[in-house]
Residue, then its C-alpha position, 0 to 999 in steps of 0.5 A: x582854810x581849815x585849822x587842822x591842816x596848819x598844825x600837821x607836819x610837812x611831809x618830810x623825806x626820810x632818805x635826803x637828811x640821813x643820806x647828807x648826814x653819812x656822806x658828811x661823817x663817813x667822808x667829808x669830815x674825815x677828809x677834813x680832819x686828816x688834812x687839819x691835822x695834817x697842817x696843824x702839825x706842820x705849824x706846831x713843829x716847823x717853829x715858824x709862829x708868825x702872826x698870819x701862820x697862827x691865825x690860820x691855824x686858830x681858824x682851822x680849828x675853830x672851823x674843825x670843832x664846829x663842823x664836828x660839833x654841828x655836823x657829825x655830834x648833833x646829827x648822829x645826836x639826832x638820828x640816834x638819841x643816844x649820847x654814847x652813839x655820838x661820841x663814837x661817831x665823833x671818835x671814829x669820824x673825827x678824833x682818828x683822822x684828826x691823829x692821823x694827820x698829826x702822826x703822818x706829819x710826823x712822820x714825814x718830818x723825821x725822815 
């Protein structure tokens, strides 16, 4: 075995991570927020709090922080370097979906 060779990166194929990382901000998770709040809304304005009902909804949002977090902040994080970068792709990718789906539940339920 020859050292040099342990130390060198594997290659790596630049195509396959970018392309998974804006399938999942520019479709997956806005889909997924819009429907969360969407659902999150019809529970906070139905008035049915039952135990089952808000564990649910506990879990929704737990699951929409990490996926935002993990796969929308820490990849754009990652591609770019840049903070400021990120937090719009969080913005544009999650926050208006997320208001969406809380604004379209909302109107629904007052007409």
């Amino acid at each position: 075995m020859n050292p040099g060779s342990q130390s060198s990166p594997l290659p790596v194929r630049p195509g396959r991570p970018v392309v998974f990382a804006e399938t999942v901000r520019l479709a997956l998770a806005p889909l997924v927020l819009l429907c969360s709040g969407f659902f999150t809304a019809n529970f906070a304005i139905s008035g049915q709090y039952s135990w089952p009902l808000t564990s649910r909804v506990f879990v929704l949002t737990l699951t929409v922080l990490v996926l935002s977090y993990e796969f929308v902040y820490k990849e754009q994080l990652a591609q770019h370097g840049s903070s400021h970068r990120a937090k719009i792709a969080i913005l544009r990718s999650c926050l208006i979906p997320y208001v969406t789906g809380w604004v379209f539940m909302l109107a629904l339920w007052k007409f």
